[in-house]
C-alpha positions as CSV (number, residue, x, y, z in Angstrom):
1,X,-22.3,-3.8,16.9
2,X,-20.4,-3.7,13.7
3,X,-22.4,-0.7,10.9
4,X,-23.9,-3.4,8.2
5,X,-21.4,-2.9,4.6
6,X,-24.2,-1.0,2.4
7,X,-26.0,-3.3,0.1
8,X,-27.7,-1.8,-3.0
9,X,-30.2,-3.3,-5.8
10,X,-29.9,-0.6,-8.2
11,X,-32.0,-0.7,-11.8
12,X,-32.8,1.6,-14.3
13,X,-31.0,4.7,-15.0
14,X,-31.5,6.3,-12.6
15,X,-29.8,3.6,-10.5
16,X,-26.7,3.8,-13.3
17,X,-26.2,8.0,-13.3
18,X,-26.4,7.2,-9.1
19,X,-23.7,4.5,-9.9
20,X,-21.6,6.6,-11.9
21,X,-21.3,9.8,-9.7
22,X,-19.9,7.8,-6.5
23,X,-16.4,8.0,-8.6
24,X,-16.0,10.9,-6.6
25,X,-14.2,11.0,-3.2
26,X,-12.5,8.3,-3.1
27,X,-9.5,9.6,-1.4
28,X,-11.8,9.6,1.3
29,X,-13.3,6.6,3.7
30,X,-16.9,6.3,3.5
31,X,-19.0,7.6,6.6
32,X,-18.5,4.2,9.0
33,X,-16.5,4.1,12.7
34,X,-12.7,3.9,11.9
35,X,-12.4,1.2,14.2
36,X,-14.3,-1.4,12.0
37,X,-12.6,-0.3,9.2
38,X,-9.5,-1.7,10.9
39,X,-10.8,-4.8,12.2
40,X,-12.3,-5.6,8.8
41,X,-8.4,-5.5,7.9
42,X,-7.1,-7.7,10.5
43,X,-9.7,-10.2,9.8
44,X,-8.9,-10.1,6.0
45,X,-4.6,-10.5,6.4
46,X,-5.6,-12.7,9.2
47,X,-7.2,-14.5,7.2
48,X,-5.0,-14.6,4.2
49,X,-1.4,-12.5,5.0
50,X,-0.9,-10.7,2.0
51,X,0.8,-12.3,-0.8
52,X,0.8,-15.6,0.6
53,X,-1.2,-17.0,-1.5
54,X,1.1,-17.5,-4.2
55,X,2.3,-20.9,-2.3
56,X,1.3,-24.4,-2.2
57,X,4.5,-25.0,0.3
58,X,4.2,-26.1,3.9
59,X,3.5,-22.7,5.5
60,X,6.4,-21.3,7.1
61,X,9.1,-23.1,5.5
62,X,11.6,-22.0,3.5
63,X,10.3,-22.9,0.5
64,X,7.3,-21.3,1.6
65,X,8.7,-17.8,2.2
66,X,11.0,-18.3,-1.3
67,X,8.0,-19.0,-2.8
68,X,6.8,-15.8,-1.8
69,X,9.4,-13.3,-2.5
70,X,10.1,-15.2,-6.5
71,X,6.8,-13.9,-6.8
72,X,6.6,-10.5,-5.6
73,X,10.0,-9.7,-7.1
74,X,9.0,-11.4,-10.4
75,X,6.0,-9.2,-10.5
76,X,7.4,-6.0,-8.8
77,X,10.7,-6.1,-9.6
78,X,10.9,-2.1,-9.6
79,X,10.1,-2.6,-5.7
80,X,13.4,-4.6,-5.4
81,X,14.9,-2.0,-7.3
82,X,14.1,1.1,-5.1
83,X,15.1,-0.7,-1.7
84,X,18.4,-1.9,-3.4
85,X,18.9,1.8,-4.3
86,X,18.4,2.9,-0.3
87,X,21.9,3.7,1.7
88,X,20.6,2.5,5.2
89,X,23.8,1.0,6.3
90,X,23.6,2.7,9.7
91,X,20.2,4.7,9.8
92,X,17.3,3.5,11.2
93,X,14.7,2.4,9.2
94,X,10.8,1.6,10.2
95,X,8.5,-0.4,7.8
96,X,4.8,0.2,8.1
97,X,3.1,-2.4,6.9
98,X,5.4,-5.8,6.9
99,X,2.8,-8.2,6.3
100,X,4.6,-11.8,5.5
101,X,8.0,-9.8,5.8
102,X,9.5,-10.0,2.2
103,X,10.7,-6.2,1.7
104,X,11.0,-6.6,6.0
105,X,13.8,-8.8,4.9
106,X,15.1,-7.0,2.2
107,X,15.4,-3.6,3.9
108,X,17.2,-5.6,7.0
109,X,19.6,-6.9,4.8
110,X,21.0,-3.1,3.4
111,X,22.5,-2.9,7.1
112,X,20.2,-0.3,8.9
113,X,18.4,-0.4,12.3
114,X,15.3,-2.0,11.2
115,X,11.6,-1.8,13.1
116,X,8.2,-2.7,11.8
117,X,5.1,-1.9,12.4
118,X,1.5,-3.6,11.4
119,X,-1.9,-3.8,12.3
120,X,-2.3,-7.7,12.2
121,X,-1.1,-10.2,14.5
122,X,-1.2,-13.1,12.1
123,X,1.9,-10.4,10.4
124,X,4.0,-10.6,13.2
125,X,4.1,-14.1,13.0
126,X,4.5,-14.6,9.4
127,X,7.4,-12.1,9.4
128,X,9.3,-13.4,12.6
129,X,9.3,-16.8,11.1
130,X,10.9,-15.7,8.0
131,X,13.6,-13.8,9.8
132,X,14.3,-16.7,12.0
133,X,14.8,-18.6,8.4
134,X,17.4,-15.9,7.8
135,X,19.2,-16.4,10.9
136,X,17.8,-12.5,12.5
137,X,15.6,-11.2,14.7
138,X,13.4,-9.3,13.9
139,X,12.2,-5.9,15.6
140,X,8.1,-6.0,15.5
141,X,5.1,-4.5,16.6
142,X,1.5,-4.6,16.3
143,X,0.2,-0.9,16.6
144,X,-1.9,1.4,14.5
145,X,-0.3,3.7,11.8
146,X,-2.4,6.2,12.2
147,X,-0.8,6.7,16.0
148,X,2.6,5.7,15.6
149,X,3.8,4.1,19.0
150,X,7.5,5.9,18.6
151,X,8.9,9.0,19.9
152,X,9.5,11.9,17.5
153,X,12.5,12.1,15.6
154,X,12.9,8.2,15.9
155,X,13.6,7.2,12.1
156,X,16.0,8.5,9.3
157,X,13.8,6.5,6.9
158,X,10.3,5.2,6.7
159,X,9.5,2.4,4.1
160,X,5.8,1.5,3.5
161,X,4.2,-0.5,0.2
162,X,0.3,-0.4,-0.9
163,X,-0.3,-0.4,3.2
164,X,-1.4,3.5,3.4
165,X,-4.4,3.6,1.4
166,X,-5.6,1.0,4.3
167,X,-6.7,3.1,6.8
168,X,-9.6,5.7,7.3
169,X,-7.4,8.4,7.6
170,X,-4.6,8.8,5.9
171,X,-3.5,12.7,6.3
172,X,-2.9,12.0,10.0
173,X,-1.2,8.6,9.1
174,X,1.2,11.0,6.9
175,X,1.5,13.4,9.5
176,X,2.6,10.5,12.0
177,X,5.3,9.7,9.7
178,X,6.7,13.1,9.4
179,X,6.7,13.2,13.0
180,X,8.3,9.7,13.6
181,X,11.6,11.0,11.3
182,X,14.1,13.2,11.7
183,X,15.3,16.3,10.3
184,X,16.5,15.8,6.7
185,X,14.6,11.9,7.1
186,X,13.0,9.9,4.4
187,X,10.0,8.3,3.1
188,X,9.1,6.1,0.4
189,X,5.5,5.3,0.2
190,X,3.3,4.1,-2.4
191,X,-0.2,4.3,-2.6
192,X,-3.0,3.2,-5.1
193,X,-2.9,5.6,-8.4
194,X,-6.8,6.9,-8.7
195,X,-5.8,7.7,-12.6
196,X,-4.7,4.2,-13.5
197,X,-5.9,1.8,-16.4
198,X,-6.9,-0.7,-13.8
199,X,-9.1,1.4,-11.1
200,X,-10.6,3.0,-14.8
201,X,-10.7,0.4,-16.9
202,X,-10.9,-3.1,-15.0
203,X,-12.4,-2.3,-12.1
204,X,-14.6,1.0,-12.9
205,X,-15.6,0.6,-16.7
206,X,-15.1,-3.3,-16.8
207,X,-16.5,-5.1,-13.4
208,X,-18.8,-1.7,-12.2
209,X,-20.4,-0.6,-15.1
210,X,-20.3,-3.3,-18.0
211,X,-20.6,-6.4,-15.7
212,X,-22.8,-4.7,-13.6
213,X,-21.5,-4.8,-10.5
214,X,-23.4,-1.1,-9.7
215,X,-26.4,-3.3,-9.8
216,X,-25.4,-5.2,-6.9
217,X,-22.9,-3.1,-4.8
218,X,-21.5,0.5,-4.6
219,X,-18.4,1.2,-6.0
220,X,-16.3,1.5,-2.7
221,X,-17.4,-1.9,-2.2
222,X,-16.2,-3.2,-5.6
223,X,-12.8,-1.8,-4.4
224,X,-12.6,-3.7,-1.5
225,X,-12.4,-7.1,-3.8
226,X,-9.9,-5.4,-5.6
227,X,-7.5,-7.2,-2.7
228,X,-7.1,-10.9,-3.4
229,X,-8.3,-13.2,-2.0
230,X,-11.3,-11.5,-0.7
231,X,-14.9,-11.3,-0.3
232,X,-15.3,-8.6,2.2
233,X,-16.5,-6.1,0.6
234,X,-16.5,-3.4,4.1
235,X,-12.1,-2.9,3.4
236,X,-11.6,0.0,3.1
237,X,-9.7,1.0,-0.3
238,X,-8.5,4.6,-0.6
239,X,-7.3,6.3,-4.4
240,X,-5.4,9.1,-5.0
241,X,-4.3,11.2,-7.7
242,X,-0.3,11.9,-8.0
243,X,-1.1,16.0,-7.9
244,X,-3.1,15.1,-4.4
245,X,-0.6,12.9,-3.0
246,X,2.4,15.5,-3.5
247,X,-0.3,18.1,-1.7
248,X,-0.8,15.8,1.5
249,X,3.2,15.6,2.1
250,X,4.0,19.1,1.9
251,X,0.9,19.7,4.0
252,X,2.7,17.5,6.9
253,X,5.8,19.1,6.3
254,X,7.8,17.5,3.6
255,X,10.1,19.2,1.0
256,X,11.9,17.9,-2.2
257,X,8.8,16.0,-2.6
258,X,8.7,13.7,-5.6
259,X,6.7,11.0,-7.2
260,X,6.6,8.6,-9.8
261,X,3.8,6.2,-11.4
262,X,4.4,2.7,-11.3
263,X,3.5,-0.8,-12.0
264,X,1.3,-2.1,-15.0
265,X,0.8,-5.5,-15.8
266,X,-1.8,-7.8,-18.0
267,X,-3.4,-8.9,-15.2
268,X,-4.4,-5.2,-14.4
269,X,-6.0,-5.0,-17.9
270,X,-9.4,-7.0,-18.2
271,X,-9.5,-9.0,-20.8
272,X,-5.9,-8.8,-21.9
273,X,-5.1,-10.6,-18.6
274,X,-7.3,-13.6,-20.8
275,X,-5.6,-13.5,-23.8
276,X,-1.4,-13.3,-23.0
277,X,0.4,-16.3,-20.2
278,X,1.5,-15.2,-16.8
279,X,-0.6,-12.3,-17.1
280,X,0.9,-10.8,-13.7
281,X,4.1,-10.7,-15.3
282,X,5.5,-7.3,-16.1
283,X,6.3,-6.6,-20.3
284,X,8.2,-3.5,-21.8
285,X,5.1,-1.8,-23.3
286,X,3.2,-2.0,-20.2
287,X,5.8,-0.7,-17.7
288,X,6.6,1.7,-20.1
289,X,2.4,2.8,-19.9
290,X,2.7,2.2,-16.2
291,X,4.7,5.4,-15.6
292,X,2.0,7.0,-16.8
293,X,-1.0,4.9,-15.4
294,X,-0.2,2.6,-13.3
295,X,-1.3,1.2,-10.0
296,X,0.7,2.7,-7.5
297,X,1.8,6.4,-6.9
298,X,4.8,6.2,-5.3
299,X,6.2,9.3,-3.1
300,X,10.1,10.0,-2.1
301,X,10.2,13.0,0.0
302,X,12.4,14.5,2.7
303,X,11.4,15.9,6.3
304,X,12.6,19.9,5.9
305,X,15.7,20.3,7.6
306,X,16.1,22.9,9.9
307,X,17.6,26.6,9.0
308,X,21.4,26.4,10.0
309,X,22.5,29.6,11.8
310,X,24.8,31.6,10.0
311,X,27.5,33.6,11.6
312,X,28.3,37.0,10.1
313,X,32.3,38.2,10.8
314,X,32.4,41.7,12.7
């Protein structure tokens, strides 16, 4: 039997200092069994495959799947950027997280060996079907991240997008990814920014406090509706700070770790999402404040390579 999401009435102060001290930990999932963390995620991207919303076309066509990408690339265009910047013509290249297969398609297109990897089945589906549009097949499982189904050494690059802070555990998720590469391998990961303007702002200060969402929910809860569309308020969210990210890679065994902050739009920003037109799309100012405190921290490290042996003359 699936452990009831935690439902609060709060009132008073005391119920508002209560509210304000669960800001802490969340890097961490709350105490619940892993597994229905995960199938609270299948059900919500079966439900809704993420980013497919954006389309009123017949599902699965190609104006469907167009649709899509305008959007996301319109929106994120700095995502666009970094996988145009990737040399994958032949290295072989896994992509945790596909969902409706828009960077899937993107990444297969630079010329690597190309594998994916989700959680949802309703994924596989969506991301065949846009491939098959494209005139490929795609190379697809359904599989956990946090147990990687791939022997070691498998990968000279591992691509993943806002998919990470999605499961309960993500230090042996990272560990699975340094396994999975090769010596001298890559990953780019991003990962939701705990020191952003909209975790702080929107959804802390704005829809927690002022609104008074504490009233009604905990804050790991208003998290969860922080994915759209989305009532179900048991997903598991995860933040993390840009200091703690760089920590968990070299932890698993990365080197030459680096990050970046990115992505800050109006519609992050409550009540300036109200006041300017296409408030999801990106402006100078913003993305300029967005390397500072935006949504996602995004991580480009290298597996260590091993010590080459060095041959001193006699």
């Amino acid at each position: 039997m699936e452990t009831p999401v935690p439902r609060v009435r709060r009132r008073g102060i005391a119920g508002f200092f209560e509210a304000l001290l669960e800001v802490r930990g969340l890097e961490h999932a709350a105490e619940r069994p892993a597994d229905e963390y995960k199938q609270a995620t299948r059900r919500h991207w079966t439900g809704m495959p993420c980013g497919t919303d954006v389309s009123d076309a017949v599902q699965h066509s190609r104006e469907y799947f167009e649709d899509i990408e305008r959007y996301r690339y319109r929106t994120q265009p700095w995502t666009a950027e970094a996988i145009d910047g990737f040399e994958l013509q032949g290295r072989r290249v896994l992509e945790i997280g596909f969902g409706a297969g828009t960077d899937h398609l993107r990444l297969a297109r630079k010329g690597g060996w190309l594998v994916g990897v989700d959680l949802t089945p309703r994924n596989f589906v969506e991301t065949a079907r846009r491939f098959e549009l494209d005139g490929r097949r795609a190379r697809l499982t359904v599989a956990d991240m946090e147990s990687l189904p791939f022997r070691d050494r498998a990968f000279d690059q591992v691509y993943s997008l806002g998919v990470v802070h999605h499961t309960p555990d993500v230090r042996r998720t990272v560990r699975e990814i340094a396994r999975v590469l090769a010596p001298g391998g890559r990953a780019w990961v991003a990962v939701y920014h705990r020191n952003s303007v909209f975790f702080w702002w929107s959804v802390y200060l704005y829809r927690f406090l002022l609104r008074g969402g504490w009233r009604r929910r905990t804050l790991r809860a208003q998290l969860s509706l922080v994915e759209r569309p989305n009532d179900d308020e048991g997903l598991v969210v995860l933040l993390h700070a840009k200091r703690d990210v760089e920590a968990l890679f070299r932890s698993a065994g990365f080197d030459s770790v680096r990050t970046q902050i990115r992505h800050l739009v109006p519609g992050d920003v409550a009540g300036l999402d109200l006041l300017l037109p296409e408030p999801e799309r990106p402006r100078r100012l913003l993305d300029w404040l967005g390397r500072l405190w935006g949504w996602y921290v995004v991580v480009d490290a290298a597996v260590a390579r091993p010590p080459s042996s060095v041959r001193t003359a006699v």
